[in-house]
ZAGULUM-75706 format. One line per 4 residues: number of its first residue (from 1); their letters; for each residue y, z, x of C-alpha. Coordinates in Angstrom, 3 decimals. Each point is the difference from the previous one (the first is absolute). Layout:
ZAGULUM-75706
NUM> a> Y Z X | ...
END
This chain:
ZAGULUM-75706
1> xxxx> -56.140 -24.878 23.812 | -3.227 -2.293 1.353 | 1.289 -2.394 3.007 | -1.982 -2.952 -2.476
5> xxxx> 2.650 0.365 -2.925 | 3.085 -1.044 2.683 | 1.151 -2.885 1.010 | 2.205 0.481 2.872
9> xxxx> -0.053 2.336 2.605 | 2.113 0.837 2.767 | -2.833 0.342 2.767 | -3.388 -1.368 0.274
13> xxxx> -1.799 3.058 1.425 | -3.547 0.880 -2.013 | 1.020 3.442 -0.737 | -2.010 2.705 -1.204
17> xxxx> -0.262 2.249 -3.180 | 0.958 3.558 -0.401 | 1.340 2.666 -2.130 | 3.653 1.494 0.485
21> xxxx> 1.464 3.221 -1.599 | -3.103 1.706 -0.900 | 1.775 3.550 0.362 | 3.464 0.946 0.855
25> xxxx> -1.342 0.874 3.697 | -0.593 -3.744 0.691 | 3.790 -1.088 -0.222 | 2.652 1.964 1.900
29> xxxx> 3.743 -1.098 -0.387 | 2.662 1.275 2.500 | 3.376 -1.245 -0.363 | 1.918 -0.943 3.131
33> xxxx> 3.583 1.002 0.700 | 2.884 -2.463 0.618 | -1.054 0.543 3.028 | -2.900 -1.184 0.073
37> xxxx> -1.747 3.452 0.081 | -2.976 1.157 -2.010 | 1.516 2.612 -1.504 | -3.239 3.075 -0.532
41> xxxx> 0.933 -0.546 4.232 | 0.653 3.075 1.743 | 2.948 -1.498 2.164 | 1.509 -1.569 -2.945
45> xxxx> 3.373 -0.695 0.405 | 2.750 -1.306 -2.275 | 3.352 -1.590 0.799 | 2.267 2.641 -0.259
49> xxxx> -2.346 2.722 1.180 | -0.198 -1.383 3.145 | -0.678 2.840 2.773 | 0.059 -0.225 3.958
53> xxxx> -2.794 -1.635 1.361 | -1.752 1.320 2.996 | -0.120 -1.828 3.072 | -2.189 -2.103 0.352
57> xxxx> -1.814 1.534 2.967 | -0.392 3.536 -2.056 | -1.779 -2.467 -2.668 | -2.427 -1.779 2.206
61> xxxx> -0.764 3.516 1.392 | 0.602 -1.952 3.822 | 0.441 2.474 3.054 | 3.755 0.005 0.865
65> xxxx> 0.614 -0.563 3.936 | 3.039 1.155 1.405 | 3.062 -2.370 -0.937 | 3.025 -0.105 1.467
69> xxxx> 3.195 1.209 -2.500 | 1.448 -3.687 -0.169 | -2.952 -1.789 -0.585 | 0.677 -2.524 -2.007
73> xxxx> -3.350 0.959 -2.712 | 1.580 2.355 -1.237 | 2.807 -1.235 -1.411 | -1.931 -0.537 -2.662
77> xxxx> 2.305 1.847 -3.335 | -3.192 1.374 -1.244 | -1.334 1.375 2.951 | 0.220 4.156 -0.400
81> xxxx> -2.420 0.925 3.030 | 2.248 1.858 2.309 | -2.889 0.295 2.806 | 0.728 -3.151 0.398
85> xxxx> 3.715 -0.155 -0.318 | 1.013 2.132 2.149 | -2.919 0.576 2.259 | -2.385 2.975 -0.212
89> xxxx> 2.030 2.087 2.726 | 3.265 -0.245 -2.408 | -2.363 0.259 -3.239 | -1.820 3.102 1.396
93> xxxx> 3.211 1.840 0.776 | 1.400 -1.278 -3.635 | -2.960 2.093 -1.393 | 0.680 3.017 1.998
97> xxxx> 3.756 0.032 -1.064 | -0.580 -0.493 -4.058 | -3.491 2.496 0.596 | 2.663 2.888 1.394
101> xxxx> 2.824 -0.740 -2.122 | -2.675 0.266 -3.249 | -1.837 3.032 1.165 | 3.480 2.248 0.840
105> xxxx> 3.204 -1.375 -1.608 | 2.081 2.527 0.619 | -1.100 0.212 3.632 | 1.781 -3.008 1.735
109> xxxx> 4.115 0.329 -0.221 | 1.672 -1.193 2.848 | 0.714 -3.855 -0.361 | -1.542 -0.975 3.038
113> xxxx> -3.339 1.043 -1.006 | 0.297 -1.256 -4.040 | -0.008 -3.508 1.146 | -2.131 -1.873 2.209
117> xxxx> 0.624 -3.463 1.496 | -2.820 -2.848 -0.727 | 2.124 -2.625 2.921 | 2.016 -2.395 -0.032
121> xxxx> -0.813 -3.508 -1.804 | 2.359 -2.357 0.780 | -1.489 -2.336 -2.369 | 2.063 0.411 -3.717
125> xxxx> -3.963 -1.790 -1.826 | -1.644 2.767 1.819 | 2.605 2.794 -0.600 | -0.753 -0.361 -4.139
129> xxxx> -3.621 -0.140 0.668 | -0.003 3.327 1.978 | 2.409 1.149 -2.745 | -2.110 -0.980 -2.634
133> xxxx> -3.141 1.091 1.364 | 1.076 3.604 0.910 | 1.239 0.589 -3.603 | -3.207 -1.429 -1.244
137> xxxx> -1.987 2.478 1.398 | 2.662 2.739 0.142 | 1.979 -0.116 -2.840 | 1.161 3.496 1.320
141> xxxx> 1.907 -1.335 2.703 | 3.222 -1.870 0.566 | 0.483 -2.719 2.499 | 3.099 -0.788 1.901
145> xxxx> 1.341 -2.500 2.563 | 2.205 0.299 2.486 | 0.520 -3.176 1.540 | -3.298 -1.040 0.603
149> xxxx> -1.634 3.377 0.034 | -2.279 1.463 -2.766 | 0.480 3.719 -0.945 | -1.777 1.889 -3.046
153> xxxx> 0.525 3.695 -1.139 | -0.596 1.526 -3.851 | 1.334 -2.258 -2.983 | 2.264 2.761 -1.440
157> xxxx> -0.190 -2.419 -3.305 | -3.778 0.547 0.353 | 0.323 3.510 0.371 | 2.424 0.358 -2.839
161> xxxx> -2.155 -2.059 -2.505 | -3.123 2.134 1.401 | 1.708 2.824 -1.342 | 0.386 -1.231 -3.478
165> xxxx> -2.994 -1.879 -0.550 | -3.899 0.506 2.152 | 0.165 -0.748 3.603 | -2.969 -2.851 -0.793
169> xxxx> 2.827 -1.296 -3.194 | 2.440 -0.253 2.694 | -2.324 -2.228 2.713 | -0.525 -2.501 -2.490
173> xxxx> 3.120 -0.159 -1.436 | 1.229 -0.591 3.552 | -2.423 -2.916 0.140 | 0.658 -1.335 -3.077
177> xxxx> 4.095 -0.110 1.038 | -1.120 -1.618 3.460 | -2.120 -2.630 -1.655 | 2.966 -1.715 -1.794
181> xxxx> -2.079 -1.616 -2.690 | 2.429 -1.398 -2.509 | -1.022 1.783 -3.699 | -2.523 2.395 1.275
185> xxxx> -0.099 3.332 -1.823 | -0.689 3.960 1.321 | -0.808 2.394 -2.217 | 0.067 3.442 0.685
189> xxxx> -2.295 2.900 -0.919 | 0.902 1.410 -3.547 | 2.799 2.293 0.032 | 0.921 2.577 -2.780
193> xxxx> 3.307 1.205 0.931 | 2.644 -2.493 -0.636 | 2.437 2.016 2.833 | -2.921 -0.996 2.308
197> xxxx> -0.558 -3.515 -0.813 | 4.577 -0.284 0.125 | -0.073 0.882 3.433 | -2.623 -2.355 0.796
201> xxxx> 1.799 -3.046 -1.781 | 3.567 1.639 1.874 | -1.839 0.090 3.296 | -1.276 -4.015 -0.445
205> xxxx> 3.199 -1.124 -1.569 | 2.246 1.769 2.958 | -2.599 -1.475 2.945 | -1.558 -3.520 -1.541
209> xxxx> 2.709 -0.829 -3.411 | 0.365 -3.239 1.947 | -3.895 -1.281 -0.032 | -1.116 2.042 -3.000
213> xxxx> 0.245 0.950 -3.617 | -1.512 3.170 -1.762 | -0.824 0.898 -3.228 | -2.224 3.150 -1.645
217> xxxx> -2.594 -0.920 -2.636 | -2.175 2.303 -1.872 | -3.556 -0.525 -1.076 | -2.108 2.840 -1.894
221> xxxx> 3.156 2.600 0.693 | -0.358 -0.714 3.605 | 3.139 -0.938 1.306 | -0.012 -2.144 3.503
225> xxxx> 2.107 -2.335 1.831 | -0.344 -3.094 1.327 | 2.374 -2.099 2.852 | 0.018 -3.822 -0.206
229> xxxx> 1.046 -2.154 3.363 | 2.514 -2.322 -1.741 | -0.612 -3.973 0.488 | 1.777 -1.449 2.688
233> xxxx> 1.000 -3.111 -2.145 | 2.540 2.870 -2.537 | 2.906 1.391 1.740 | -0.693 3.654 -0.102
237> xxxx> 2.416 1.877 -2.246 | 1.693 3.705 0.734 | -1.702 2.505 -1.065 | 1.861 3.392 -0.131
241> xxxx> -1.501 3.552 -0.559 | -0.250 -0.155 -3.427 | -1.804 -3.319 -0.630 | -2.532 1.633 1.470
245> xxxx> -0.505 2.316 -2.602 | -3.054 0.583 -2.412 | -0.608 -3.774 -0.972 | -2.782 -1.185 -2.065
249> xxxx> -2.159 -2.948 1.058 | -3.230 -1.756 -0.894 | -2.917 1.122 1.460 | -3.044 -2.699 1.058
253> xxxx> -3.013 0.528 1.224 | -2.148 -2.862 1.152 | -3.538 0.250 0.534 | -3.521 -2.317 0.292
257> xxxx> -2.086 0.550 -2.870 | -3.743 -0.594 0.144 | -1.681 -0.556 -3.203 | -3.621 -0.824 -1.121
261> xxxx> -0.619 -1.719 -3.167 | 2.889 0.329 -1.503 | 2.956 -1.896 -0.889 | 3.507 0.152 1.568
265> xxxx> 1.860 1.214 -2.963 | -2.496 2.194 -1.257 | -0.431 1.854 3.041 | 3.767 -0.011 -0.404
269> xxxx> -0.390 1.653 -3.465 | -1.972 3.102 1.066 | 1.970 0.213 3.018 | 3.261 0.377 -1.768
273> xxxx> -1.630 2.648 -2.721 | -0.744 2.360 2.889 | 3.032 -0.370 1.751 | 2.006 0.390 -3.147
277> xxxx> 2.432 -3.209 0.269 | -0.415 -3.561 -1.484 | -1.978 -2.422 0.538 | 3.034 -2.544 1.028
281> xxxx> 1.048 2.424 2.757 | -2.669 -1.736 2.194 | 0.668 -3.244 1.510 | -2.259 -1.959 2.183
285> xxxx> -0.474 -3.471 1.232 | -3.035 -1.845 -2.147 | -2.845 1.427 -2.197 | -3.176 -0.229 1.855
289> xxxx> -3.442 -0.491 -1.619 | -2.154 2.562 -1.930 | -3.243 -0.261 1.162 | 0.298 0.398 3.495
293> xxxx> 1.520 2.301 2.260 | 3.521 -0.820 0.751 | 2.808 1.906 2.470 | 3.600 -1.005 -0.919
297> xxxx> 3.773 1.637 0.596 | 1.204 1.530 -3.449 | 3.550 1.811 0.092 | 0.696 2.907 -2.622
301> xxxx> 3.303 0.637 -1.098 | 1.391 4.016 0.085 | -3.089 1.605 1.732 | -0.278 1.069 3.266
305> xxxx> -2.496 -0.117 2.649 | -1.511 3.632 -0.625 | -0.270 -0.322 -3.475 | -1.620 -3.214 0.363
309> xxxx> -2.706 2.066 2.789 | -0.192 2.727 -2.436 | -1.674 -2.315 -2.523 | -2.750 -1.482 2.335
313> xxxx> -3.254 1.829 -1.575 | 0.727 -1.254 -4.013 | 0.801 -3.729 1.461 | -3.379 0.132 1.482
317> xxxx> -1.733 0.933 -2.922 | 0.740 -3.082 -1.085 | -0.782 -2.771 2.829 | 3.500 0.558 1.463
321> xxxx> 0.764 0.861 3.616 | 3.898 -0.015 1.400 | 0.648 -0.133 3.681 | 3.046 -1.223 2.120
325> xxxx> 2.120 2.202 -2.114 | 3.682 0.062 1.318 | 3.687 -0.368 -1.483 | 1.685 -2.876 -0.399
329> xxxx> 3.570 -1.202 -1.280 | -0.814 -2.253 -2.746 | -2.927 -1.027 -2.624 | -1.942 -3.164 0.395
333> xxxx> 0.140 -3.519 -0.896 | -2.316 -2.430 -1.537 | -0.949 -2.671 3.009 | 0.745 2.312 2.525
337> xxxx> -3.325 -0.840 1.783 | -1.381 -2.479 2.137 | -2.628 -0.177 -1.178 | -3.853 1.784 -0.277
341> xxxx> -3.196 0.244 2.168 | -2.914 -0.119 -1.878 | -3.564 1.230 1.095 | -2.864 -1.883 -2.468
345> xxxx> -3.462 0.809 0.848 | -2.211 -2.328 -1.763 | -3.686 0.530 -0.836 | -3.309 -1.689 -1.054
349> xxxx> 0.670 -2.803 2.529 | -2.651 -2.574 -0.199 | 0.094 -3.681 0.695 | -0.127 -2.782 -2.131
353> xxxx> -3.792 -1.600 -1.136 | 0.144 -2.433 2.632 | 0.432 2.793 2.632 | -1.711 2.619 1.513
357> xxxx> 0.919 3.385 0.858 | -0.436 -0.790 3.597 | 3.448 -2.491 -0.738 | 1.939 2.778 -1.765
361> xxxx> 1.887 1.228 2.872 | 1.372 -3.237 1.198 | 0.914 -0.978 -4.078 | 1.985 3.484 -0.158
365> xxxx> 1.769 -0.918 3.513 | 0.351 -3.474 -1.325 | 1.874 1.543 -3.050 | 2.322 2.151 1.786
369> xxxx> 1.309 -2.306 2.419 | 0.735 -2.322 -2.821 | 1.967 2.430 -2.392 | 1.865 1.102 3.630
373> xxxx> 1.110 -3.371 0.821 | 0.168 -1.614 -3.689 | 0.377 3.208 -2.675 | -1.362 0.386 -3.359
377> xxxx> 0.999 -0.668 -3.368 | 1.527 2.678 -1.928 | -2.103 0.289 -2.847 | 1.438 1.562 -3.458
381> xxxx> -1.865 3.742 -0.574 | 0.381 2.548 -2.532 | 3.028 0.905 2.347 | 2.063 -2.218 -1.552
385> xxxx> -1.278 -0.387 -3.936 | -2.212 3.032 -0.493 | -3.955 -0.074 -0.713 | -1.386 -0.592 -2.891
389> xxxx> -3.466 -0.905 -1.633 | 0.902 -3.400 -2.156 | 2.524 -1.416 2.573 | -0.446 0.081 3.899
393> xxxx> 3.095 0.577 2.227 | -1.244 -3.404 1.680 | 0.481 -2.555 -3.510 | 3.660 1.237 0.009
397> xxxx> 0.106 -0.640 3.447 | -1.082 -3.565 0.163 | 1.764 -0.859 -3.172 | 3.226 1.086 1.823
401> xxxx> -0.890 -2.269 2.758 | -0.685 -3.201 -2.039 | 3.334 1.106 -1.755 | -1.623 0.351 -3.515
405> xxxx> 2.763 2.847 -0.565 | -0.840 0.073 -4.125 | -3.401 -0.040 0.659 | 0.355 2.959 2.442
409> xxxx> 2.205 1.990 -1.908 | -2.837 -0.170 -2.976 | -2.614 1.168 2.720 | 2.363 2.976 0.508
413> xxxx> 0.250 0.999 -2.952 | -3.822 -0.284 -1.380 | -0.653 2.838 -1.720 | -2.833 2.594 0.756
417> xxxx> -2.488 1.650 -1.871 | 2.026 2.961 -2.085 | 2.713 0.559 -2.055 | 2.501 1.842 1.545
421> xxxx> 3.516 -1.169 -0.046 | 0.110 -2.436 3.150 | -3.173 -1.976 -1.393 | 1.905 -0.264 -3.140
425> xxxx> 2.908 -1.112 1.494 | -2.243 -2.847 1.640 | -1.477 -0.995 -2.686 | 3.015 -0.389 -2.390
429> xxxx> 1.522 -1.885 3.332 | -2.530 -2.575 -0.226 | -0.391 -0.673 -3.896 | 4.257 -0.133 -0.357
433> xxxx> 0.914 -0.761 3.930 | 2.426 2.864 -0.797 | 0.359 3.210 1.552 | -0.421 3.269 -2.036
437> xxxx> 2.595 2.689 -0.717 | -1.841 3.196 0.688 | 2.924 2.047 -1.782 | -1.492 -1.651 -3.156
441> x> -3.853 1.192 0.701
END
């Protein structure tokens, strides 16, 4: 719309023209988290996924200098550097103990040897930050106190579980249980022998009933379990042997979808014909536009992770790309978003006749700090009414705003060119002002 047919305007900067939207390429769309995170990020996180953070030394990449074991920086809950901890003399012989107990197990068997003492900390803050830290990087060993002395030696619990499951299965289940993030799931590998998968669920029950729940679930006659960390806020209920049993559950999988040129619920549509389930078993948390490139969080009911991985190649066939893949506890809701980033590259700049190009750069400037400080209308497009050749998505639009509802609703409903059975609808709409039966087409 020309400035010259407008009467008010909420800044008084010259502007310039341009042209928006000329291909798909020019708009990009990526939907931030209730976090606040864009979500095609590779660190995305989400609220209940939530996994130790580094400290934040190892993140800057900053030389560590020797620090005394009670300094007070690193009492710090999500520091997991134990160079620092407990010193590089203590750390160093740490390494040598786990590095001989790993490489001969069976070779160490007098007690005195099968532990090895990291101090005394007479500091309780300190003492669950050594704890904490040790079984964050060894999830192999078990850490004592005696008084205010620090002893580790093999987690038998680890070395039971090892047995059942993978050793690497076992180090992050470890680290998942040491976490203590309220509603956070592990799933294990797929397991076909349901006497293998009951010891597993006996062996949980029998060590962590009290923080967890587990339940088997089977997806394309793959049978696996999964342990939930119960919420703090429900008092945890007894579990004996037999609840945990072969238990069926729902299985999500969330993931962030890329898609070019398409729309949200027809990329939804093919994806749901090659993964064999229904189109409603995928939730997410808006529908983002077609032509552009947009990343957003879908969730799909009943499939799991590798299935989803399996089907890369025939999503990308058509403009679809899935990353961020991981398993989560429950489907999506509408709104759950804080919003989206969007990337608009605008072309054919050029000034308006009383300017030169030598002013151009200092108009576009102008034009940015303005819709920074003061926004933008938000026009009505062809997102909200659909495109069409008699009526432009803009008349409905401005008769909405001057509340001309009948007049609107008319607009909507202009017929097109054609005479398939919408058009016909419209056009017995507007000669009756009464709706049409189809069932009597």
């Amino acid at each position: 719309m020309e400035r010259d047919t407008l009467s008010c305007f909420i800044s008084d900067h010259e502007g310039f023209y341009g042209t928006i939207k000329n291909s798909p390429q020019d708009f990009v769309v990526i939907e931030m988290n209730t976090l606040g995170q864009l979500v095609n990020s590779p660190n995305v996180q989400e609220e209940h996924t939530k996994q130790p953070q580094q400290s934040q030394a190892n993140k800057r990449g900053d030389t560590l200098k020797p620090s005394k074991p009670d300094d007070t920086d690193i009492l710090n809950q999500d520091c997991f550097d134990l160079n620092l901890i407990l010193g590089p003399a203590t750390n160093e012989e740490l390494e040598h103990f786990t590095n001989k107990m790993r490489a001969n197990p069976n070779e160490i068997c007098d007690q005195e040897k099968v532990e090895l003492s990291l101090g005394t900390y007479p500091d309780k803050h300190l003492r669950a930050v050594v704890h904490r830290a040790v079984r964050y990087n060894f999830p192999f060993l078990q850490t004592l106190t005696n008084q205010s002395e620090i002893r580790v030696r093999e987690d038998p619990d680890f070395k039971e579980l090892a047995s059942l499951a993978s050793e690497g299965e076992a180090e992050e289940f470890f680290r998942f249980i040491d976490a203590k993030v309220p509603g956070s799931v592990f799933t294990f590998l797929p397991d076909d022998s349901k006497e293998h998968r009951t010891s597993v669920h006996h062996f949980v029950s029998r060590r962590f009933g009290k923080l967890v729940e587990t339940k088997s679930f089977t997806d394309q006659q793959k049978t696996s379990i999964t342990v939930r960390l119960r919420e703090r806020s429900k008092q945890p209920k007894k579990r004996t042997i037999a609840d945990c049993q072969e238990e069926e559950v729902t299985l999500y999988t969330a993931f962030t979808l890329r898609k070019e040129n398409l729309e949200t619920l027809e990329a939804i549509s093919y994806m749901a014909a090659v993964l064999g389930v229904l189109p409603s078993d995928f939730t997410y948390a808006g529908i983002k536009d077609k032509r552009a490139i947009t990343y957003q969080t879908m969730v799909v009911k009943k499939i799991s992770p590798e299935r989803l991985l399996d089907k890369v190649s025939e999503f990308e066939r058509r403009g679809m790309q899935i990353s961020h893949v991981r398993p989560v506890s429950e489907p999506l809701k509408l709104g759950r978003l804080q919003g989206n980033h969007f990337d608009l590259v605008i072309r054919d700049l050029k000034p308006h006749g009383k300017h030169g190009l030598a002013e151009l750069h200092q108009l576009v400037k102008e034009a940015v700090e303005n819709v920074k400080n003061r926004g933008f209308v938000n026009n009505y497009g062809p997102q909200r009414f659909g495109s069409g050749s008699c009526v432009q998505a803009d008349q409905i639009g401005l008769a909405l705003l001057k509340e001309k509802i009948e007049a609107s609703v008319k607009l909507f409903f202009t017929p097109e060119d054609g005479d398939d059975l919408q058009n016909k609808a419209k056009r017995h709409f507007l000669l009756t002002g009464l709706c049409w039966d189809f069932s009597d087409s």
